[in-house]
N, C-alpha and C positions, 0 to 999 in steps of 0.2 A: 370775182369769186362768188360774190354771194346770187349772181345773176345765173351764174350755174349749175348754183345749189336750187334755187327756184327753180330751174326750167327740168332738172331730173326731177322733183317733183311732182312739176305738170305732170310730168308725163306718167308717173307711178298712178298718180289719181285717173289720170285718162285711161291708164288701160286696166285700171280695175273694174271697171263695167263688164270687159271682156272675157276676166277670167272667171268671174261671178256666175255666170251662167252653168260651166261646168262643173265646178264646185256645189252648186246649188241642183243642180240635175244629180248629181251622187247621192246629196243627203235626202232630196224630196222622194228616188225612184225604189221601191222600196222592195227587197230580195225576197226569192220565191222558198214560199213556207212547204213544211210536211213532205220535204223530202221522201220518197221510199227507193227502193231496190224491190222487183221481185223477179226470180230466175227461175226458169225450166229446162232442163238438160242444158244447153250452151246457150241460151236466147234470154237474154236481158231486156229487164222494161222497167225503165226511169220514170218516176212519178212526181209530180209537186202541186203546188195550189201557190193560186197569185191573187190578188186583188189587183184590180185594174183600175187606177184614179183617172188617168191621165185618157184623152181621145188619141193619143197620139198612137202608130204602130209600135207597141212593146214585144220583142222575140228572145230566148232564152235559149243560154248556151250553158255546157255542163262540160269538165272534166275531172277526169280520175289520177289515183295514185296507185301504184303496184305495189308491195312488197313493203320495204321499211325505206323504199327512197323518198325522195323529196321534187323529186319531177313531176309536173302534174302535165297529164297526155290528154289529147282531145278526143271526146266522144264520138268514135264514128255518127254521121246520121244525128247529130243533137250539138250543130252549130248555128245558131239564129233564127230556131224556130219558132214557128207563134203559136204549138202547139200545149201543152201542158204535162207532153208525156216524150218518151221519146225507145224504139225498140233499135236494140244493135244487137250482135254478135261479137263477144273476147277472145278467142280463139289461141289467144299468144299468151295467156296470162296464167298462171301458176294455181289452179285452184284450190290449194291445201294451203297461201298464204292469206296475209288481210289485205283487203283492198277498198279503198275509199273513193267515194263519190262527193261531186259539190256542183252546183248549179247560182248562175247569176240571171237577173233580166237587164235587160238594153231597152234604151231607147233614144233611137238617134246618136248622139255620140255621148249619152250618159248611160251609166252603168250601174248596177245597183252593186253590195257588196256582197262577197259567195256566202252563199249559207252551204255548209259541208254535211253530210250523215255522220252517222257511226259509221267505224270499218268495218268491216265482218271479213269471212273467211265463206268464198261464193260456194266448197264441195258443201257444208252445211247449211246454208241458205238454199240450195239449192232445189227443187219439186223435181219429180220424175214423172214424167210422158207417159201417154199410152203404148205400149212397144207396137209396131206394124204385123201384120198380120197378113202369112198367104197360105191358101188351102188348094188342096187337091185332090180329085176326088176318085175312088174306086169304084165300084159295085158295090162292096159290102163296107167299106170303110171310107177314113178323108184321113189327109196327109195335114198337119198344120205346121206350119211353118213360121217361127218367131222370129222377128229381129228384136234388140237389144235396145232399152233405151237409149238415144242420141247415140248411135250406131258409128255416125262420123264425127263426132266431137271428142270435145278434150275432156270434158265435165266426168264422164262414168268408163272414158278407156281401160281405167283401171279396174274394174269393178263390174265390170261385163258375166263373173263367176260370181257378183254379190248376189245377185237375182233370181228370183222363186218366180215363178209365173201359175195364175189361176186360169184356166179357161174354163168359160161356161157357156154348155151347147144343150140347144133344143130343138123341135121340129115337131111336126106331126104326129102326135099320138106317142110323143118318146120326151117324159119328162125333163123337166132342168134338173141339168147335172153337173159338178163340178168337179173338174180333173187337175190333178198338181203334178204337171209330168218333171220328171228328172233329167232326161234324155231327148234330144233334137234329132228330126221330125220327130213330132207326137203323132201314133198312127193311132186313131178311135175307132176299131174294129165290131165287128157283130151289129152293123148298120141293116138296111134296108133296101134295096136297087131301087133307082128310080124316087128317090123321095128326099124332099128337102129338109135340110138343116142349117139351121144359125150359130153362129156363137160370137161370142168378145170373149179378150184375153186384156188381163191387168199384170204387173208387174211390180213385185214387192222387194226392196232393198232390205237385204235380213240383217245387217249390224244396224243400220241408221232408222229399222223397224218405221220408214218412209213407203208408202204405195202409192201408186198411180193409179188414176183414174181408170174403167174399162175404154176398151176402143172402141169405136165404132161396129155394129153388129155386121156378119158380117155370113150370105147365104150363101150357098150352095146344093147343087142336085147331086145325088149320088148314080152312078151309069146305070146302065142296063147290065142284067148278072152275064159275067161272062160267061165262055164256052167250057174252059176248064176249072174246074173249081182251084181253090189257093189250100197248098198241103196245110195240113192242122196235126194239131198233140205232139209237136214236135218234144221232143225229150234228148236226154244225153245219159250213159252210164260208164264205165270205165270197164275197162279188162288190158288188164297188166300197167303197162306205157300209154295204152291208145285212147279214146275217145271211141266211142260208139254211138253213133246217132241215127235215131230213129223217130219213123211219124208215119203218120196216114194220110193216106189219100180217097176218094171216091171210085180214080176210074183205075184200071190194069194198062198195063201193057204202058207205061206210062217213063219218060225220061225225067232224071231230077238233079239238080245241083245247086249245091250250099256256094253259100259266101257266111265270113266272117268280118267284122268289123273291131276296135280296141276300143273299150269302152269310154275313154279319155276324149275320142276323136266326137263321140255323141254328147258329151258332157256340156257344150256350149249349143247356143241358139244357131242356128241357117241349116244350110242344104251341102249334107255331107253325099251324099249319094256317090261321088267319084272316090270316097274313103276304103267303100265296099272289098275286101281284095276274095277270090275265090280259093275253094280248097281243092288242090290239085285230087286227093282221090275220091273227091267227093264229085265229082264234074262228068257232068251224061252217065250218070250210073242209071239201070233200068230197077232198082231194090227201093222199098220205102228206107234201106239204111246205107247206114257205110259206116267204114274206119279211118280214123285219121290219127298220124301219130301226134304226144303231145308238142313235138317240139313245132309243128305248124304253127302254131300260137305262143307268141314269143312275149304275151303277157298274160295276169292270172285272173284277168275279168275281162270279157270278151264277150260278143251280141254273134248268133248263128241265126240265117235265114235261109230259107229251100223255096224253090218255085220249082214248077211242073211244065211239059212238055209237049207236042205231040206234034211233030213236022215244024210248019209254021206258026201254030196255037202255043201260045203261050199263058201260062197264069198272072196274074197279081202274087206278088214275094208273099210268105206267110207271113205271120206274126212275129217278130223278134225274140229270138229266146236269149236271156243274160246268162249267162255261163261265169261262175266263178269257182276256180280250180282248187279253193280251201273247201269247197262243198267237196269234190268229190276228190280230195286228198286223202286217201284212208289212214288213218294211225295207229302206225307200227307198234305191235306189243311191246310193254318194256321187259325191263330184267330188273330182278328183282337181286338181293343179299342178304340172305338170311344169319342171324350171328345168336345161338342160345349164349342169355346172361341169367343164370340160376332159374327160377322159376319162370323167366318170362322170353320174351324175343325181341332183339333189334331187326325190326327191316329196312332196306334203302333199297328205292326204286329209281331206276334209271333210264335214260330211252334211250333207247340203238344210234340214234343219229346226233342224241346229245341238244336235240329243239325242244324242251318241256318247258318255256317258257307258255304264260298264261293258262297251264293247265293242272287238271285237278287231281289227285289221285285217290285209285280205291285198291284197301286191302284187305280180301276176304283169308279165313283161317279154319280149320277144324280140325278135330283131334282124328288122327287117322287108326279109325276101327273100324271093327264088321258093323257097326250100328249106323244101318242106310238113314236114320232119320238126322244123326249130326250131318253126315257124309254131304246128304241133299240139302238142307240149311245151314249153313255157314254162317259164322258170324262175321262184319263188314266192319272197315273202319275209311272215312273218307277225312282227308284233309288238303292245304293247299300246298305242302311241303312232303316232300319224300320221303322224309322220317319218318315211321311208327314204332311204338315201343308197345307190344303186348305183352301186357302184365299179367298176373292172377292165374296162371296156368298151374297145373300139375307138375307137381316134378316126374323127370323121369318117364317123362310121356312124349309118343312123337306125334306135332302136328304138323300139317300143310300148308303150305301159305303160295297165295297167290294173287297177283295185281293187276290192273289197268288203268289208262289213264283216260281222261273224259274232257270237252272242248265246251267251253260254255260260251263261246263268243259268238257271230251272226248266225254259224251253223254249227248244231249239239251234235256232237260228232263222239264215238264211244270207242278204245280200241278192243282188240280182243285180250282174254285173258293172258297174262303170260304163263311161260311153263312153266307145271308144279314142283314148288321145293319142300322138300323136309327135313324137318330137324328135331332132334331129340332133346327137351330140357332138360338143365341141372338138376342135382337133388335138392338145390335150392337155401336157404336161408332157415327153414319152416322149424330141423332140430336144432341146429345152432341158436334157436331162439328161446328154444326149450329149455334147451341144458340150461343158458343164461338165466333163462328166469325161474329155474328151478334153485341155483347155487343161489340165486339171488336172496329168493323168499328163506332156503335154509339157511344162510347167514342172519336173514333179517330174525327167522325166528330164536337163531344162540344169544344175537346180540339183546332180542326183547326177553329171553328168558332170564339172562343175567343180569337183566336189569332188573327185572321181579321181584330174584332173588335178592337182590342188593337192597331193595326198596324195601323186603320183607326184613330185613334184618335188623335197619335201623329202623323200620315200624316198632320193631319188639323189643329192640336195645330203649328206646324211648320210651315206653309205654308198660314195659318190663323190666327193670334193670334186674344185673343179679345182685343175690345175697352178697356182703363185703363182714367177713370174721371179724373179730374185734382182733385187734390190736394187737396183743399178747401172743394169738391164734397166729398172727399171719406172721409176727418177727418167729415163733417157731416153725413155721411152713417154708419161710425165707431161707434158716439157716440148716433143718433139717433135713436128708433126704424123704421122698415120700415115702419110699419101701420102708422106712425104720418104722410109720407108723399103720395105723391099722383103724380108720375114722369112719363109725357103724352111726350111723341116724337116732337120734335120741327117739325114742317110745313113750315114755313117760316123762316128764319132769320130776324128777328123784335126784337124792344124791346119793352117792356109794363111796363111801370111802375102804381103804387097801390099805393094810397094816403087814408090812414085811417082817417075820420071823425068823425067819434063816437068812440071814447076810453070809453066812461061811460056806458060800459055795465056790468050790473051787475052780481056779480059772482056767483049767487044763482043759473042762468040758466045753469046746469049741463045736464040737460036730453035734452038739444038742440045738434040735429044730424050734425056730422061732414058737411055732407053735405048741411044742411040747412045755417052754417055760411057761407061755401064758394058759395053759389048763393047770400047771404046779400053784403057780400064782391064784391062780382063781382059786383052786382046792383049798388054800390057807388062808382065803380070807374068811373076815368073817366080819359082821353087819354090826356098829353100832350107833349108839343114839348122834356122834361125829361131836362131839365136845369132850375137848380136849383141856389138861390145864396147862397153865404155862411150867410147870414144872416140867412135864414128859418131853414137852418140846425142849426144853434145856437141858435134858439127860443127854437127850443124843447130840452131839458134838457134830462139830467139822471135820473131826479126825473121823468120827466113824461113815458121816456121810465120804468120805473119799475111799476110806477104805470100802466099802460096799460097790464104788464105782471102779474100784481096781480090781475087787473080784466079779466082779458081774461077767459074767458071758459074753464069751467074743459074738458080736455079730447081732446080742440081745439090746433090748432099747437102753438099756440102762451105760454103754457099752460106749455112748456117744457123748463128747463133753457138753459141759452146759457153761453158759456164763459166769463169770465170778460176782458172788452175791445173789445167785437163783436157788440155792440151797437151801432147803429145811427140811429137818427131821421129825417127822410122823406126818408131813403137810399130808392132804388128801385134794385130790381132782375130780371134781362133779363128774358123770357120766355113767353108761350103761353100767350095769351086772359085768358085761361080759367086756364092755369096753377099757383094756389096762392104760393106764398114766402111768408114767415114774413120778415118786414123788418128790424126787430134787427139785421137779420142774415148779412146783406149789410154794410162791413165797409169802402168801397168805391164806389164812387159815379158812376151809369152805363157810360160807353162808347159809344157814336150815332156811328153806325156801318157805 
């Protein structure tokens, strides 16, 4: 046992010298540095940098990954080269994904280990080429002819519409100029016969704002002037349905036929010239014009060219004329809707065909009179909605109104007026506002006057009170009527006393006037010094004060009862000469002032 554990042994030891060497060729051979990638339309070119230690033949291989898999493909053209770089074409590969590169060196049967890139996504890594370039030459012009970059690749298929192109021509006595044409062939007109011209054309990617290099210049001679000249000023104008197209020529007597082209068909790079299709009434006419109806052109932007005739002589086509049918679409007047709301106007403007999409509207108005200077100046109002509301009018006036609508987009296009409407305003708002604000202010001034007065009263109650009678004064005001008494304004400060004589007046005289007692009374009185003794006052009794008030006159003051206990006999009451008291009323004897 143990003789054949030694002898697998040996042999482990023996063959490790052998496997040394490959193992030791991996770790010594050492992988290629600085990777790059650079790409131009479809054409790849693999780059790296190596130190070379060894004398031995070292050659390098490279493969790729696609997409998000995990397969790595071999580099066409870049297996076991001993060069440092290596050019292919991808043609199969997806260029809007990521794709990765990796590169090892060899040598003999060691290998070094891959050094891999970043992935990238090859449409944005990608450079654009100079596009190709063919010209052809006129008399008086050149034909240029562009292809597209990487024309037959996969890199810009889709992207062939991304592309702006610059060319730039020069020649003899005819400066550098540069042209950005739209349209395939670019035709460079008003040249010279007989005389050369250069140019290059570059090619710019207008989202990824990526250009290309110029191409190669690139000359040409322009012919000898032909025999018959090429029609000029070509033009178009409309009448009704049709097209009308006219131009000038130099000679008479001359045949001429258009072609049309759709402007979609010129919109890309190459050679459209079998796009061309002719216009049946336009073909061998002997007129600089013709008519054609619209429906020959069954789109709204379209290229018309005319050449000229004469047996076998023929011209060079003219100039390309672009035709777009929103140029000479005329716009139909609208209608308008006039509606008076009191002093002012609702309009609403409409169009016949119900298209006022992106357009503007104007609505002119004036008051309809003999006065030619409103009549001739109108007033306007433009907006971008149909609605107008003209305000601030006259009542009871009739204005006119009238609209059109206007095109602000590649071509300012205006329609005509439409037809005039009138309409007669309300009377408007203008008295109803009146009345309002007339009741208004007359309210406002009952309600400030009665405030005035209210304010004046308790000014006066405050700052005036009135007189308040004593006491005595107002329990007989209280209990008496007024008509019983007779209250004259004192004159003097006096007193008067009233000494009654005749008590025996009999009570039958009812129909004797108030006033007739009080001049009796006053007759009998008579003035003294008013002291009194207490005897006089104790002559007369209660019996006789009652009897004096049983006989007193119906109707007279004395006639009214008094309180029990307000009674005395001879009492006297301050006051005028002519002012009478009863003296019942006197329970204390006057005061000599």
């Amino acid at each position: 046992m143990l003789a054949v554990v030694g002898a697998a042994a040996l042999v482990l030891v023996a063959g490790a010298p052998w496997m040394l060497p490959v193992a030791s060729g991996e770790d010594n051979l050492r992988p290629p540095e600085d990777v790059a990638i650079y790409i131009i339309d479809d054409n790849y070119t693999l780059k790296w940098n190596h130190h070379r230690e060894s004398m031995g033949n070292v050659t390098f291989s490279a493969e790729y990954q696609k997409g998000e898999g995990r397969i790595w493909l071999k580099v066409p053209k870049c297996q076991h080269i001993t060069r440092t770089k290596c050019e292919f074409s991808l043609l199969g590969i997806n260029v809007y994904s990521k794709t990765q590169f990796r590169v090892r060196a060899e040598e003999g049967n060691s290998t070094s280990s891959w050094n891999e890139a970043d992935s990238f996504i090859p449409f944005y890594k990608a450079h654009v080429s100079p596009p190709r370039v063919h010209l052809k030459a006129e008399d008086k012009a050149i034909l240029v002819y562009i292809s597209p970059p990487g024309e037959d690749g996969t890199m810009w298929a889709q992207e062939k519409r991304c592309f702006n192109y610059t060319i730039r021509i020069w020649g003899r006595s005819f400066p550098v100029r540069e042209i950005k044409p739209m349209y395939f062939p670019k035709k460079i007109s008003k040249l010279l016969p007989e005389t050369t011209y250069c140019l290059e054309v570059r090619a710019v990617h207008t989202s990824l704002q990526r250009h290309s290099n110029y191409s190669s210049a690139r000359c040409i001679n322009t012919t000898v002037a032909n025999k018959i000249p090429v029609p000029e000023n070509l033009e178009v104008d409309v009448q009704g349905d049709s097209y009308v197209l006219k131009w000038d020529h130099a000679f008479a007597n001359m045949t001429f036929k258009a072609q049309w082209i759709p402007v979609y068909s010129k919109s890309s790079p190459g050679n459209h010239s079998d796009k061309w299709k002719p216009i049946p009434t336009c073909a061998n006419v002997q007129t600089t014009h013709c008519v054609s109806p619209r429906e020959t052109f069954h789109t709204g932007t379209f290229f018309l060219r005319v050449q000229a005739s004469d047996g076998n002589n023929t011209s060079f086509w003219s100039e390309e004329k672009l035709i777009d049918s929103q140029k000479y679409t005329l716009l139909p007047p609208p209608v308008i809707a006039v509606t008076p709301t009191g002093d002012s106007l609702l309009v609403y403007v409409s169009c016949k065909d119900s298209k006022c999409n992106g357009l503007i509207y104007e609505v002119i108005f004036w008051e309809n009179t003999s006065n030619t200077e409103k009549r001739q100046h109108p007033q306007s109002m433009i907006k971008e909605h149909p609605e107008f509301n003209v305000v601030n009018l006259r009542p009871l006036t009739v204005y006119c109104v009238q609209a059109r609508v206007l095109s602000t987009g590649v071509w300012n296009k205006t329609s005509k007026f439409s037809d005039k409407l009138c309409k007669k305003t309300h009377p408007g708002n203008s008295s109803v506002t009146w009345i309002i604000t007339g009741f208004g202010a007359l309210l406002f001034s009952a309600m400030a006057f009665y405030a005035g007065r209210s304010l004046q009263k308790y000014l006066y109650y405050v700052f005036s009170p009135p007189l308040k009678p004593p006491c005595s004064i107002d329990e007989f005001f209280s209990e008496l009527p007024s008509k019983s008494l007779l209250l004259l304004t004192a004159e003097e400060h006096t007193e008067r006393c009233f000494v009654i004589e005749n008590t025996g007046v009999v009570a039958g005289e009812e129909n004797r006037a108030p006033e007739e007692e009080l001049r009796k009374y006053s007759s009998q009185s008579s003035q003294d010094s008013g002291n009194y003794s207490n005897e006089e006052e104790e002559s007369v009794g209660p019996e006789s004060g009652q009897d004096m008030l049983s006989t007193a006159p119906s109707g007279s003051p004395w006639s009214l009862p008094c309180p029990a206990g307000t009674l005395e006999d001879g009492a006297c009451f301050p006051g005028k000469e002519k002012h009478l008291q009863s003296p019942v009323l006197r329970t204390q004897p006057a005061l000599h002032g």
